[in-house]
C-alpha positions in Angstrom: 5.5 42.7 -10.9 3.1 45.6 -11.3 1.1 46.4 -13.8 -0.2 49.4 -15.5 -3.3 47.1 -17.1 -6.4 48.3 -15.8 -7.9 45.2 -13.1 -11.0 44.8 -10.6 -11.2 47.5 -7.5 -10.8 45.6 -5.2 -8.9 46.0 -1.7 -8.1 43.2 -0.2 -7.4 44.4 3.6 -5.6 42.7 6.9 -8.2 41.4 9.1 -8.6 44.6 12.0 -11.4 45.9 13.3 -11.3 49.7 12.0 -13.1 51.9 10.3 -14.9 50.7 6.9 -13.5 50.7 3.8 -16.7 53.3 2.8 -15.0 55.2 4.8 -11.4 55.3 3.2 -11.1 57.4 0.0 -8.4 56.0 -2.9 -7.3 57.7 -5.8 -5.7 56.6 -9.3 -2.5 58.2 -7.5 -3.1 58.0 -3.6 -3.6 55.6 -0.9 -5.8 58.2 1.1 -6.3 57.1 4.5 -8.8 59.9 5.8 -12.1 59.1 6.8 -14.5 60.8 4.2 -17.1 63.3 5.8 -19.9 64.9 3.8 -19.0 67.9 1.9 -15.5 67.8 3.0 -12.7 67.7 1.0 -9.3 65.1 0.9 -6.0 67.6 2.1 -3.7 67.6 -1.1 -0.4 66.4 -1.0 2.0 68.2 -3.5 5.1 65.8 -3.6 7.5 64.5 -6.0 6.7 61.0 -5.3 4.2 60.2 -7.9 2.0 56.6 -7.4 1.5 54.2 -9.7 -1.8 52.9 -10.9 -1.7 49.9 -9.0 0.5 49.0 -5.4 0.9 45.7 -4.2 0.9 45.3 -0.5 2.2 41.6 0.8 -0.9 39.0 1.6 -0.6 37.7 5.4 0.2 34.4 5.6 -2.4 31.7 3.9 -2.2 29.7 7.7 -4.8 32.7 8.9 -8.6 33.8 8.2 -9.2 35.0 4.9 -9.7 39.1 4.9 -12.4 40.6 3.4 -12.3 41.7 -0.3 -14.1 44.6 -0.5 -15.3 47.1 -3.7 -14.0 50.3 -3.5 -15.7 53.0 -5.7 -13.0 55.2 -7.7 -12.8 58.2 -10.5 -10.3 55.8 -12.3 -9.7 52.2 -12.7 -7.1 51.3 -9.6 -6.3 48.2 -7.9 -4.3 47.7 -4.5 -4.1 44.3 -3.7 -2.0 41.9 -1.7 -0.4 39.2 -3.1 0.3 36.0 -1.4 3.9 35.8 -0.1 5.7 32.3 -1.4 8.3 32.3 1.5 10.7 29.3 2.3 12.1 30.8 5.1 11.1 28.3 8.1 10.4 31.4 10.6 8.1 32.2 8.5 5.6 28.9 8.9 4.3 30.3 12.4 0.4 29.1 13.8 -2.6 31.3 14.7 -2.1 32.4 18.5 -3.6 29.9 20.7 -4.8 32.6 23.3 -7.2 31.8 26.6 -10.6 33.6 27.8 -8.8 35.6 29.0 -6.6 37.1 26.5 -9.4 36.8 23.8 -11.2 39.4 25.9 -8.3 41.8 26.3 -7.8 41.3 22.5 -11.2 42.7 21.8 -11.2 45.3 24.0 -7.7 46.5 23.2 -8.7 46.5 19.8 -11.7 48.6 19.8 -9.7 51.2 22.2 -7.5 50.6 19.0 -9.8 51.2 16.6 -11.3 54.3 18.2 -7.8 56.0 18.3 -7.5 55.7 14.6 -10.6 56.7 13.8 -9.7 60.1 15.7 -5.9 60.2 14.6 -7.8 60.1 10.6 -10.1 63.2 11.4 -6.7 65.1 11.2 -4.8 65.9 8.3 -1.2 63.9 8.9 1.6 65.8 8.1 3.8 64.4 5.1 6.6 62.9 7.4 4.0 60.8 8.5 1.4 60.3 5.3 1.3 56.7 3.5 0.0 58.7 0.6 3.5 60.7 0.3 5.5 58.1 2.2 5.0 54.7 0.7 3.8 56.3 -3.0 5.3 55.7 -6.6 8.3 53.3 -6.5 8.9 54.0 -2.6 5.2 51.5 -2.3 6.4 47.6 -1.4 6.6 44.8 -3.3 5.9 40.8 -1.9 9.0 38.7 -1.7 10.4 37.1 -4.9 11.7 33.8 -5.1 14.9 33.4 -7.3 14.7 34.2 -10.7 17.8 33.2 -12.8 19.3 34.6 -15.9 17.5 37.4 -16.1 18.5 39.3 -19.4 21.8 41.4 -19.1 22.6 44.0 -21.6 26.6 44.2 -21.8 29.3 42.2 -20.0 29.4 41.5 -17.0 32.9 42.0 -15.6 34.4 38.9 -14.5 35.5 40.3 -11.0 32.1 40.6 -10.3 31.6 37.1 -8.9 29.2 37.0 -5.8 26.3 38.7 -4.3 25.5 42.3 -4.0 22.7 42.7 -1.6 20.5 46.3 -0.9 18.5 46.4 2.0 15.0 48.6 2.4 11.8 49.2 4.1 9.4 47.1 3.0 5.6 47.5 5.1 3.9 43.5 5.2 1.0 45.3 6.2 -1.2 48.4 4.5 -0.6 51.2 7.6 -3.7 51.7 9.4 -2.6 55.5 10.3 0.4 57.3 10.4 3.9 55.6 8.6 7.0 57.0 7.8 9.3 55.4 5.1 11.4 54.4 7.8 9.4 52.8 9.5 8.3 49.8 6.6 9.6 46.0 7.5 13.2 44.9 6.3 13.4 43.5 3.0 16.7 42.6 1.4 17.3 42.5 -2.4 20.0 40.2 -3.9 21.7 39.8 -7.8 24.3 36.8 -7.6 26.4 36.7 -10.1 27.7 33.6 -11.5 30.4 33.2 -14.9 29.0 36.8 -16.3 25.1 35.6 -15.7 22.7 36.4 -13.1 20.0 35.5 -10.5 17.8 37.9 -8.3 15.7 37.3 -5.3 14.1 39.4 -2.3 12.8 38.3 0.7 11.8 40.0 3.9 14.0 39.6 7.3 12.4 37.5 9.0 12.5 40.0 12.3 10.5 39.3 15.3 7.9 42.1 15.0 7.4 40.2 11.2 6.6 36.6 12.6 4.5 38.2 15.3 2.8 40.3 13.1 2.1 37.8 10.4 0.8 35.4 13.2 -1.5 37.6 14.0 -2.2 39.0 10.3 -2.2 42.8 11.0 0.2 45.4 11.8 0.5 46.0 15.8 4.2 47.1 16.8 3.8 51.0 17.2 5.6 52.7 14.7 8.5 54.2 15.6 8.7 57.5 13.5 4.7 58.1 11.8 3.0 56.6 15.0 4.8 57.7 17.9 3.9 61.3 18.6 1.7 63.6 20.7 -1.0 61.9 22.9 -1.8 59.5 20.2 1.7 58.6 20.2 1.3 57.7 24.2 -1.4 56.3 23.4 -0.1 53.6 21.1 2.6 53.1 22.8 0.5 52.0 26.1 -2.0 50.0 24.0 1.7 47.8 23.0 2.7 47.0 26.2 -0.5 46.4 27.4 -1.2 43.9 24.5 2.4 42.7 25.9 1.0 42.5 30.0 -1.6 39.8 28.8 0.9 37.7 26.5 -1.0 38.9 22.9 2.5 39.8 21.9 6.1 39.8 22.9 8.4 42.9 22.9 11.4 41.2 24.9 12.1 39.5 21.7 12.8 42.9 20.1 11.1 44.7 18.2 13.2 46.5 14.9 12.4 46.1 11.8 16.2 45.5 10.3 15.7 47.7 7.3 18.8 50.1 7.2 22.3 48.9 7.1 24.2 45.7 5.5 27.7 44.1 6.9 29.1 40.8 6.0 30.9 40.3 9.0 32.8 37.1 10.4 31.4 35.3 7.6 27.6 36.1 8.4 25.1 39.3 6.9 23.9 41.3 9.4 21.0 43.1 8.8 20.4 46.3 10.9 18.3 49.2 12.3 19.4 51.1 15.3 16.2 49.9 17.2 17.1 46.6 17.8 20.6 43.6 17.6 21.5 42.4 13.8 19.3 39.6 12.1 21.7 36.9 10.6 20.5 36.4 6.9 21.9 33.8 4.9 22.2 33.3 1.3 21.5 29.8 0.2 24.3 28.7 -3.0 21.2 29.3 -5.6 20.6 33.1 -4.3 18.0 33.0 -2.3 17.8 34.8 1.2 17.0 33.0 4.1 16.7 34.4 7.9 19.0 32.7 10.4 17.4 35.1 13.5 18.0 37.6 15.5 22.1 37.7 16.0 23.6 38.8 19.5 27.3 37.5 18.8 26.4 34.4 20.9 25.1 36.0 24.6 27.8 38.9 24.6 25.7 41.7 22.6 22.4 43.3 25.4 22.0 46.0 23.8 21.0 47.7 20.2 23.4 47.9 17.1 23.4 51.2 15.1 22.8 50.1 11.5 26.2 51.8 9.8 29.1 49.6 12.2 32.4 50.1 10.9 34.5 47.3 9.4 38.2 48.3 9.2 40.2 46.9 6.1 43.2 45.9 7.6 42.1 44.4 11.3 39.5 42.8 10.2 37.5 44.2 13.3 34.1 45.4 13.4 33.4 48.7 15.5 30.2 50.0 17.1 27.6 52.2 18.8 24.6 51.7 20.9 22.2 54.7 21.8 19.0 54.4 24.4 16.4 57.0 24.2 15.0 56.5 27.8 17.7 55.5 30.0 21.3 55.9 30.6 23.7 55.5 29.7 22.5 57.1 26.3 25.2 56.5 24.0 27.8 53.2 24.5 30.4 52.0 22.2 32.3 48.8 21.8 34.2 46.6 19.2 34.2 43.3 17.8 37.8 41.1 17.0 37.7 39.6 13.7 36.4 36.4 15.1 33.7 37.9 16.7 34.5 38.5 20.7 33.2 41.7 21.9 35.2 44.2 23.9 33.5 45.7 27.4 30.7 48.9 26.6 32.3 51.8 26.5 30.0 54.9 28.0 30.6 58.1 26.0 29.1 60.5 28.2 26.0 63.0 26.7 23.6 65.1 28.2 20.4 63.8 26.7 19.3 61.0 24.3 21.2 61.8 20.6 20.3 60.7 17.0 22.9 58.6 16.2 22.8 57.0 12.7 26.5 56.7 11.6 29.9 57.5 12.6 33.5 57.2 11.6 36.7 55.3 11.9 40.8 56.3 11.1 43.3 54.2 11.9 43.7 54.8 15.5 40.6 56.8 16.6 36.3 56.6 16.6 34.7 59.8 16.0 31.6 60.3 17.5 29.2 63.2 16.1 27.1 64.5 18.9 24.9 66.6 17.1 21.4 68.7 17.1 19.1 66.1 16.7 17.8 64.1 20.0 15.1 62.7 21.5 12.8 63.9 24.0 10.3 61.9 25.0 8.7 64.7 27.2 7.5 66.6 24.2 4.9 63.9 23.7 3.0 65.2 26.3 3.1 68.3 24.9 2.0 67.1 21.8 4.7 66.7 19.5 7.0 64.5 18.4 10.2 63.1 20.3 12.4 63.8 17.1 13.7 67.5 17.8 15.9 69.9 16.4 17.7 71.4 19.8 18.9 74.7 17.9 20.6 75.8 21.7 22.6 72.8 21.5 26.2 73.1 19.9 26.9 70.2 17.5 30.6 68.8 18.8 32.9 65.5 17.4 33.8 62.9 19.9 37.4 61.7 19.4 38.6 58.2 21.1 40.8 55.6 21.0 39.6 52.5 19.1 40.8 50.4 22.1 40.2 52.5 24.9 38.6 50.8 27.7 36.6 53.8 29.3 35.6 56.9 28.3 38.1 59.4 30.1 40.5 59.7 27.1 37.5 61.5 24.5 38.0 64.1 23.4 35.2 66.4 22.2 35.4 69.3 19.7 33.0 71.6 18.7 31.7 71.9 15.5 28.5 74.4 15.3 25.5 74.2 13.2 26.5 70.5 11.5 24.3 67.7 11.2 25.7 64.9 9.3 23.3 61.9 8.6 25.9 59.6 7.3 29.8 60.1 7.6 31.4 59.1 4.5 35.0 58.7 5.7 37.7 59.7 8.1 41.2 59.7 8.5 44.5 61.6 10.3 46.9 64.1 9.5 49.7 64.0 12.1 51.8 66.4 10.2 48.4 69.2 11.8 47.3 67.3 14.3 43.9 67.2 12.9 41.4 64.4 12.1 39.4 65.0 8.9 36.1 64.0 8.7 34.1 64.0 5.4 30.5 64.2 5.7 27.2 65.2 4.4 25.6 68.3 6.2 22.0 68.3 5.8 19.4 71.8 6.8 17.3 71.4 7.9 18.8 68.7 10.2 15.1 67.3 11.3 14.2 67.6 7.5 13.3 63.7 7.3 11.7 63.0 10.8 9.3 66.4 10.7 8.0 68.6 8.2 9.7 71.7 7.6 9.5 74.8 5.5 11.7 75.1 2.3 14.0 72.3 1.0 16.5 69.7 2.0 19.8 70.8 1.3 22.7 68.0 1.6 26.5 69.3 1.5 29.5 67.1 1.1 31.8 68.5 3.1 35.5 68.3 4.7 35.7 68.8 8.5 38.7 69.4 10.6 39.1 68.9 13.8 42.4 69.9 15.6 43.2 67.6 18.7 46.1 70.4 19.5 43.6 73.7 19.9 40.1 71.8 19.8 39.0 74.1 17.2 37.3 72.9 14.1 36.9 74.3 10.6 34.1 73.1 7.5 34.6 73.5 4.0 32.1 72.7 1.1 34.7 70.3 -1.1 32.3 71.1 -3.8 32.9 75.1 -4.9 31.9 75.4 -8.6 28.0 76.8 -7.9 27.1 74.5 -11.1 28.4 71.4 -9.4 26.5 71.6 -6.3 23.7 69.1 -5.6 22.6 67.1 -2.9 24.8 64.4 -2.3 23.3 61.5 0.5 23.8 58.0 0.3 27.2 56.3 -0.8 30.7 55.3 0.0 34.4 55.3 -0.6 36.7 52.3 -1.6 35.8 50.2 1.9 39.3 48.6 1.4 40.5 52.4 2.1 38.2 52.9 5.2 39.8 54.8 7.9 42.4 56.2 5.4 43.0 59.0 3.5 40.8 58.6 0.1 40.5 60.7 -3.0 37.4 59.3 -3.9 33.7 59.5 -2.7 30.8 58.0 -4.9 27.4 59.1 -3.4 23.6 59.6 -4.9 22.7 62.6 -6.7 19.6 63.2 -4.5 17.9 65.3 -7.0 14.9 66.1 -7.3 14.6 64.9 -3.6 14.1 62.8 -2.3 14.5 61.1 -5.5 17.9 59.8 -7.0 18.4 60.6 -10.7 22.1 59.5 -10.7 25.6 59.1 -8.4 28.7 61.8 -8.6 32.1 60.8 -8.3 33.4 63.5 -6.1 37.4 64.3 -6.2 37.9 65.4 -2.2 41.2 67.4 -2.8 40.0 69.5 -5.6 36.4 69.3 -5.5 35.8 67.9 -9.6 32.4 66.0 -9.8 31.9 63.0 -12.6 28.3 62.7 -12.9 26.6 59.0 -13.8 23.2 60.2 -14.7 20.5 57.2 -15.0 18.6 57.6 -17.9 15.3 59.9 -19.1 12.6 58.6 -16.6 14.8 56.5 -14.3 16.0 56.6 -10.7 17.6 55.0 -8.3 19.4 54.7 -5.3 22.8 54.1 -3.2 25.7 53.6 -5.4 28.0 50.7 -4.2 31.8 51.2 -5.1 33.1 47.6 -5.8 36.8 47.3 -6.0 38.2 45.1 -9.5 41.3 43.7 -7.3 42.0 44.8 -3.5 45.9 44.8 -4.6 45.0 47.6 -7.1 46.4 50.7 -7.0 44.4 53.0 -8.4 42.2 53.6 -5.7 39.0 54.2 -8.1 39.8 51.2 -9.9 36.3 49.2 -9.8 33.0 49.3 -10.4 29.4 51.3 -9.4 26.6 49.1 -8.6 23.0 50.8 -8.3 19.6 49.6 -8.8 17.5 51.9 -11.1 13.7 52.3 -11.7 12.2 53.2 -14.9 9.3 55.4 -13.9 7.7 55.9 -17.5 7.7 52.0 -18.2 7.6 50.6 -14.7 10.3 48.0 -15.0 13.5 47.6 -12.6 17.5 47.0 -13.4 20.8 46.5 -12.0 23.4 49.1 -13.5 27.2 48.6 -13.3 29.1 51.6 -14.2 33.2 51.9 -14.8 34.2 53.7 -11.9 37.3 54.6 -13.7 35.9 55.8 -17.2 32.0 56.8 -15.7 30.7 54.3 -18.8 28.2 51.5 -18.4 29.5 48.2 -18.7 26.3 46.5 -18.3 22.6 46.0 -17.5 20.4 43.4 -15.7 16.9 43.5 -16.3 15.0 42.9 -13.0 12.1 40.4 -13.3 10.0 42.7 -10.8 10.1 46.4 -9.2 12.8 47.0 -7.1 11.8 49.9 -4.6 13.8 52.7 -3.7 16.2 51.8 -0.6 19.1 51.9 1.7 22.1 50.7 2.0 23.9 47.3 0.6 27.0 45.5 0.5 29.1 42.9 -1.4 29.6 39.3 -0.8 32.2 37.9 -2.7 32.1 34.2 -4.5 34.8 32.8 -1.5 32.8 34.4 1.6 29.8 33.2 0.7 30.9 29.8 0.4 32.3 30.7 4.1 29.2 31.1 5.2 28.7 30.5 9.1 
């Protein structure tokens, strides 16, 4: 775990030829990755993400040369180091590249073309969508893996319903970035609290993707990445360098190449972790509580494509439902459906002009509604020196509506719904009496806010959509209306057992001060009253998991609120479970390291986990 005790400066960095560590400038809060010139000044950052004394950055694997450890002069005493990785995940024992003549040339010289872009990419300022000193600073910086820890000290009862495994997903960067990195863009790491006869156990290990192993194996970061790399000629650039590295066999991109950071689904008794760059990665918990990764998951031959990382698993079918978007070729945007035992239906094209962002979506009984909104990818404005993330303000935000089953895309349905962006949909469901779907979402201005920076601040509305399948028309509410009450509301749920159906209840992050989390509302959607669960004095945290006390139950808010929380005055992590009926904390777990801020997670009850494929 970190400490606040004043060590050694020193930097121990992955082996890469780059510019020298003279040249790189750190500060008690700061990784500062411009190259310092005579007289010139570091760019300031003002952000609300505050860094710790010291950051931890993972240690490559022992099986590879040694990197340098070198001094680095500071104002104050500061220490980034990176600590050796104890992994017992069998991917994870991989050999250094046995490469020919040949390759060893290309490697060099691929490396210095390498090296020189950096060196040029630093001379700029990077913007703070794209800045490891904003990005990856205070508790958003990684931690290594942690082997299982039991009984950690719990404050409270445990309820006894609470009997499995909740598990939290996040971006978690291996390596220290050489340039640009977006939070996003950080290597999948999964965080897991079993709980056992009102005791506990926690763990965290990293997924085990592809890009990791080869990575590791090669003991620096060389997969472009996708969101702080990959723009303007740089961004070209990089991405060239990549597959030229792949032309003479240095690395492999066939194998995929996402980092499985975003979404959790415990589906047909496996954990699928996802990011909409790549298929799931099968990660299994052993019966202690550890995590170990299976590999990368295509539903045995019949998934060829990518997996958005929020799939939809309906209550009552049992079925798991889909989307698939390409940003270079078409068909952009495909959806499909798993049965509950795992047989995937035929690809379904829904039919868009250009490349859409396409993070999440929604379910009701009988349809899939599809936003197709104003964010989408062009990879053209690279050459003009931008980034492929854009804003399209001429293009008219519309809902796709479509039969779960349908085997082609001639029944959809589109309806117009200007000016939204919705990151996440929380829910969806029908009202035949109207004709209308309801569709409750966040809407989020600026709607490229996260990818690019922007003037002036976030602002996230929950709010209830119509759309009328009789007149496709559309109407938006905020369900919030008391001025006092609004906040930004991002990351959470509903009751999942009430997925698809008509729900009273939403229980999402209070994303305040942004982009940190100080607490979770419980949000009433027919008359817009908000509970808030605030943390504590000095602590934050992150998506608030609704957990159900009995699926038979019916009060629909009958259950718990699981949320990990970070103390940022005394450094230390825990696991709180709040009363979802009475908004009271039941109990605490006191985390044996720093849990960074996350993503998304999910439940695994006692019975499906011993079920496990």
């Amino acid at each position: 775990m970190a400490s606040t005790t004043p060590a050694s400066n020193t930097w121990i960095k992955p082996k890469l030829s780059m510019p020298s560590s003279r040249d790189l400038a750190y500060s008690s809060n700061s990784i500062s990755l411009v190259k310092k010139q005579p007289n010139r000044q570091l760019p300031s950052i003002n952000s609300s993400l505050q860094a710790p004394p010291i950051l931890h950055f993972p240690k490559q694997s022992p099986n590879y040369q040694t990197p340098k450890t070198t001094t680095i002069p500071t104002s104050k005493p500061a220490t980034i180091s990176y600590p050796k990785q104890e992994s017992t995940n069998s991917s994870s024992s991989t050999t250094s590249p046995q490469w020919n003549l040949v390759q060893k040339a290309a490697a060099m010289a691929l490396d210095a073309v390498e090296s020189v872009l950096t060196k040029h990419e630093l001379e700029h300022p990077l913007p703070k969508t794209a800045d490891p000193r904003v990005q990856i600073s205070g508790n958003f910086a990684p931690v290594p893996e942690n082997p299982v820890s039991h009984s950690p000290p719990v404050t409270g009862k445990i309820p006894k319903c609470v009997q499995g495994v909740y598990v939290r997903n996040g971006a978690n960067p291996l390596f220290e970035p050489t340039a640009g990195h977006h939070f996003f863009d950080g290597d999948g790491m999964v965080h897991a609290v079993q709980f056992k006869n009102g005791s506990a156990s926690y763990a965290c290990r990293f997924t085990e993707t592809e890009r990791l192993v080869q990575e590791k194996a090669l003991g620096r970061p060389v997969f472009p990445k996708a969101i702080g790399e990959l723009h303007g000629h740089s961004g070209i650039a990089r991405l060239m360098l990549f597959y030229a590295r792949g032309l003479f066999g240095l690395v492999d991109h066939s194998r995929g190449t996402g980092v499985a950071n975003a979404g959790l689904v415990y589906f047909n008794n496996r954990l699928l972790a996802m990011s909409e760059d790549d298929l799931p990665y099968h990660v299994r918990v052993t019966p202690t509580g550890d995590l170990k990764t299976v590999g990368r998951f295509d539903f045995d031959g019949q998934l060829k494509s990518t997996m958005i990382a929020h799939p939809k698993l309906d209550p009552v079918s049992g079925e798991l439902f889909a989307l698939s978007y390409d940003v270079i070729q078409k068909p952009y945007l495909k959806y499909f459906r798993f049965s509950k035992n795992g047989e995937k239906s035929n690809d379904v094209e829904i039919p868009v002009e250009d490349p859409t962002m396409m993070h999440d979506f929604a379910i009701t009984e009988k349809f899939v509604i599809i936003p197709d909104q104003q964010v989408v990818f062009k990879m053209s404005e690279m050459i003009r020196g931008g980034s492929p993330v854009v804003y399209d303000k001429n293009k008219v935000s519309r809902f796709g509506v479509l039969d779960k089953y349908a085997k082609d895309g001639e029944g959809l349905k589109w309806v117009e719904v200007p000016d939204c962006f919705c990151f996440h949909l929380w829910n969806a469901w029908e009202e035949p009496e109207t004709d209308e779907i309801v569709v409750i979402g966040s809407c989020m201005t600026p709607p490229d806010s996260i990818f690019n920076e922007c003037d002036g601040g976030l602002k996230s509305v929950l709010s209830e959509i119509r759309l009328n399948l009789k007149t496709g028309k559309s109407t938006r509410r905020a369900i919030i209306q008391k001025e006092e009450d609004q906040v930004n509301l991002e990351a959470g749920m509903v009751n999942r057992n009430k997925l698809g159906r008509k729900t009273r209840f939403a229980y999402l992050a209070i994303a305040e001060p942004w982009p940190k989390v100080s607490g979770f509302a419980k949000v009433d959607l027919f008359t817009g009253e908000v509970e808030k669960f605030i943390y504590g004095d000095n602590k934050f945290g992150g998506e608030p998991l609704f957990l159900p006390r009995d699926p038979n139950s019916k009060a629909e808010d009958d259950g718990y609120i699981l949320a990990f929380v970070h103390n940022e005055k005394e450094w230390k992590s825990e696991l709180q479970i709040v009363n979802a009926m009475t908004m009271k904390l039941e109990a605490t777990v006191k985390l044996p390291t720093r849990v960074p801020y996350g993503f998304h997670g999910t439940f695994i009850n006692a019975k499906d986990m011993a079920n496990q494929a």
